[in-house]
C-alpha positions as CSV (number, residue, x, y, z in Angstrom):
1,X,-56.3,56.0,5.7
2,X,-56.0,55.3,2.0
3,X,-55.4,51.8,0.9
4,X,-54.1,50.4,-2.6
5,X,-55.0,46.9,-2.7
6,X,-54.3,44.1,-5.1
7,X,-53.5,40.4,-5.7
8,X,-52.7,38.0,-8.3
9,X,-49.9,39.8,-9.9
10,X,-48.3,36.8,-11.1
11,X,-45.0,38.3,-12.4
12,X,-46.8,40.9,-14.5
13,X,-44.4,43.8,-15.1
14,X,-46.9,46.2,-16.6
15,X,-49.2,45.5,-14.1
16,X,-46.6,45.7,-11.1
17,X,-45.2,49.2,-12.7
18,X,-48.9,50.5,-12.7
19,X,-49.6,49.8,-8.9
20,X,-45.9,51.3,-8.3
21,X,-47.0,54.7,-10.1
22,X,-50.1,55.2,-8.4
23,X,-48.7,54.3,-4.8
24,X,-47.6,57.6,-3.7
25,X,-51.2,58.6,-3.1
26,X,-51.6,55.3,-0.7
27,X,-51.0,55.5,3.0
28,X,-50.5,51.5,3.2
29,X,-50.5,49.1,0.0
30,X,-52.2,45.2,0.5
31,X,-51.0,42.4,-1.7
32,X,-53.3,39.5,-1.4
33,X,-51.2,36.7,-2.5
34,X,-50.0,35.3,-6.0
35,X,-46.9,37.6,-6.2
36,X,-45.1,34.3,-8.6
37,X,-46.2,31.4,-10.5
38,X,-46.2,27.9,-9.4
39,X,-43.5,28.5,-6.7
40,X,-41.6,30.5,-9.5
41,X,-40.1,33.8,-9.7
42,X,-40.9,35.4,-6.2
43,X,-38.4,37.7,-6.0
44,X,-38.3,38.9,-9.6
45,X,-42.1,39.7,-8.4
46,X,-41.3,41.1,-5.3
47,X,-38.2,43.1,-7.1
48,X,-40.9,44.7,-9.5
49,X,-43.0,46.2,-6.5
50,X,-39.6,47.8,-4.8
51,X,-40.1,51.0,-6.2
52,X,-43.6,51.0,-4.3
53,X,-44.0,54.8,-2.2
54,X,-45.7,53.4,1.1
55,X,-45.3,49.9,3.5
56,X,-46.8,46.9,2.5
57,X,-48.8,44.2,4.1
58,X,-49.4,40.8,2.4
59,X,-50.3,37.8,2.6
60,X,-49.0,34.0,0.4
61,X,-51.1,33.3,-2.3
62,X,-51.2,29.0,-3.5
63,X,-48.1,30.3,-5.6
64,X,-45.8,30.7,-2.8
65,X,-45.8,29.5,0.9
66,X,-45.6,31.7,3.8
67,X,-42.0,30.5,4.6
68,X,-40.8,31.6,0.6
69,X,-42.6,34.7,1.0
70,X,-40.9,35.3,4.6
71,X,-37.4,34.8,2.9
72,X,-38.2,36.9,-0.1
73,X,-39.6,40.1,1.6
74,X,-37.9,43.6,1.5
75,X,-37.4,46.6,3.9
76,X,-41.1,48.1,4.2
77,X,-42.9,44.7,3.7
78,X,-44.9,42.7,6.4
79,X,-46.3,39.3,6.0
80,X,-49.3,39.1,8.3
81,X,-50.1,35.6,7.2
82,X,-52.1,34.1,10.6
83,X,-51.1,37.6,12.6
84,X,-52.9,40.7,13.3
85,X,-51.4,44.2,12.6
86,X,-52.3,47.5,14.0
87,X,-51.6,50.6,11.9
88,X,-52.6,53.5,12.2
89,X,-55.4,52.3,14.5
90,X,-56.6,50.0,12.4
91,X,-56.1,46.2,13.2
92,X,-55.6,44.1,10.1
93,X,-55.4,40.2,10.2
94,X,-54.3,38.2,7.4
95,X,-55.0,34.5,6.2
96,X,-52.9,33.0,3.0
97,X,-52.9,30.1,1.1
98,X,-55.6,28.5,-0.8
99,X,-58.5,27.3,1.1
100,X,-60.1,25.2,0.4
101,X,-57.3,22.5,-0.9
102,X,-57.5,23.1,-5.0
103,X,-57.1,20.9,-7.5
104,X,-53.9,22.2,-9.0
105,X,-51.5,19.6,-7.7
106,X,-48.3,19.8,-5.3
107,X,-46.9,23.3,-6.7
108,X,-50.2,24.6,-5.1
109,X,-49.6,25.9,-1.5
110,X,-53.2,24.8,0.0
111,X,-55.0,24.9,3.4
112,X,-57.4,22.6,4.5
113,X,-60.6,24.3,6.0
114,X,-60.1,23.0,9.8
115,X,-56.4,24.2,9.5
116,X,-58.0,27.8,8.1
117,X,-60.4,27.9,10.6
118,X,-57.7,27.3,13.7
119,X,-55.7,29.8,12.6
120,X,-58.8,32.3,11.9
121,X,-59.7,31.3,15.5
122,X,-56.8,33.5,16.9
123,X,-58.7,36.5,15.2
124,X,-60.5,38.1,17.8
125,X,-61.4,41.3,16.3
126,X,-60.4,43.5,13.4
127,X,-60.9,46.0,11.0
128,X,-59.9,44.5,7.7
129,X,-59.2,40.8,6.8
130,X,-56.4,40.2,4.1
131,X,-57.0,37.1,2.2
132,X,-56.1,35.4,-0.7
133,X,-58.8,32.8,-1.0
134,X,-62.7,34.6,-0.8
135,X,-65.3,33.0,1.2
136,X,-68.1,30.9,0.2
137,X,-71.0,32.4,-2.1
138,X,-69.3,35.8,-2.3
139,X,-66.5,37.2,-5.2
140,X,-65.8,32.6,-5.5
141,X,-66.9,31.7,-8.9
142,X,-65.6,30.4,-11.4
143,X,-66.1,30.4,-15.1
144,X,-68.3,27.4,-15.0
145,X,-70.4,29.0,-12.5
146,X,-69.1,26.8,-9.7
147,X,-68.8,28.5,-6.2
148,X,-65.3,27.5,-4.6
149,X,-64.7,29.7,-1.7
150,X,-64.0,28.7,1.6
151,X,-66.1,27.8,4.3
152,X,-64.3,28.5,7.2
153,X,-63.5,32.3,5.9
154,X,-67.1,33.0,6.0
155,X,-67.8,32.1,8.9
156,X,-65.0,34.0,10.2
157,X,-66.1,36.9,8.3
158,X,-69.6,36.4,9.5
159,X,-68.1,36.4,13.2
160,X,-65.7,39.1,13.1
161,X,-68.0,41.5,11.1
162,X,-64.9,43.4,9.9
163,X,-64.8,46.7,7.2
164,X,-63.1,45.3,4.6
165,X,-62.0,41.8,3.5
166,X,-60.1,41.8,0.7
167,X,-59.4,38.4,-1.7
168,X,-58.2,37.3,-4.6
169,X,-57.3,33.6,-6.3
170,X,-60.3,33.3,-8.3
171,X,-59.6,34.8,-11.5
172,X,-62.7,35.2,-12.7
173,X,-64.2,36.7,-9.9
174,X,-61.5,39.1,-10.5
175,X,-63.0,42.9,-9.4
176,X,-66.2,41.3,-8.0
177,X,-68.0,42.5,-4.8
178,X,-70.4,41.8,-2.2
179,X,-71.6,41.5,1.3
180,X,-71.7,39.5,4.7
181,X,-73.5,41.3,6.7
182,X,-71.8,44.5,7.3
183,X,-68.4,43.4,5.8
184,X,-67.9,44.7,2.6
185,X,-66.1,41.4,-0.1
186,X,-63.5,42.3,-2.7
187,X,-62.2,40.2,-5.2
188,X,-58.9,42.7,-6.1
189,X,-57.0,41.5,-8.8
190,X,-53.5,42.6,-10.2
191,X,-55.3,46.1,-11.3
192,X,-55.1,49.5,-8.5
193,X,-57.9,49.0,-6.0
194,X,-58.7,51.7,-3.5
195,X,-60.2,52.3,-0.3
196,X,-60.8,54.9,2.3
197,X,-60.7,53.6,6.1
């Protein structure tokens, strides 16, 4: 299966037309959260992915909740926020919102670590993890060289031992990588990401 993967588009029309042209050669596309900004403009986001050639799966970022996401979503899109998917025999499981709670204020959509952890704790197995926050120590830091990932996703990670797990929200960790054991960490970004499973 061929993957396009990405996250944080935050309304970006040249980046949404650039994941649009190359999804024909994708199988399944992943957004990892951030379609909007701060709660704004979700489905002018969502209405610049439309033209997108294979299903989608995503996630909420902290710029939209899983409920506004729900409402926004089109014919071919599947929030798997706190669910697990199989397609094409591969079992995805997804896990939005920021984690751990940010700084931002109340437009921030943000989960504490026990409430990430009880819903990770319905994960009993799978093949790639769909998240928008990364886990601690791996694709989480920030400019300042502070590590802010979450916790409770690692050690979910570190149980589960997926493929893949796939993140966004920190900016600039944007395209980083790394590993938890067998699991393989990417930090997407709005740009094309790709993956053979």
């Amino acid at each position: 299966m061929k993957i396009l993967a990405f996250s944080d588009l935050h309304l970006s029309r040249s980046k949404a037309a650039a994941l649009v042209e190359v999804s024909a050669e994708a199988d399944l596309v992943i957004g990892a959260g951030d379609f909007c900004n701060m709660r704004k403009g979700l489905d002018d986001a969502l209405a610049l992915l439309q033209g997108l050639a294979a299903p989608m799966l995503v996630v909420p970022g902290n710029a939209e909740s899983p409920e506004e996401l729900n409402a926004a979503l089109g014919a071919g899109v599947e929030n798997i926020h706190g669910v697990s998917k199989e397609v094409c025999g591969l079992r995805f499981f997804g896990l939005g919102c920021a984690v751990p709670v940010t700084p931002f204020g109340g437009w921030s959509v943000d989960l504490p670590e026990q409430d990430a952890a009880d819903i990770l704790a319905g994960c009993k197995a799978a093949d790639v993890l769909v998240l928008h926050s990364p886990p601690k120590g791996v694709a989480d830091t920030t400019s300042i060289g502070m590590s802010v990932g979450s916790t409770a996703i690692r050690e979910a990670i570190e149980r589960l031992q997926p493929r893949l797990a796939v993140c966004g929200h920190i900016h600039d960790s944007w395209g980083a990588t790394g590993q938890i054991g067998q699991t393989q960490v990417v930090n997407l970004g709005p740009t094309p990401n790709w993956f053979e499973l």
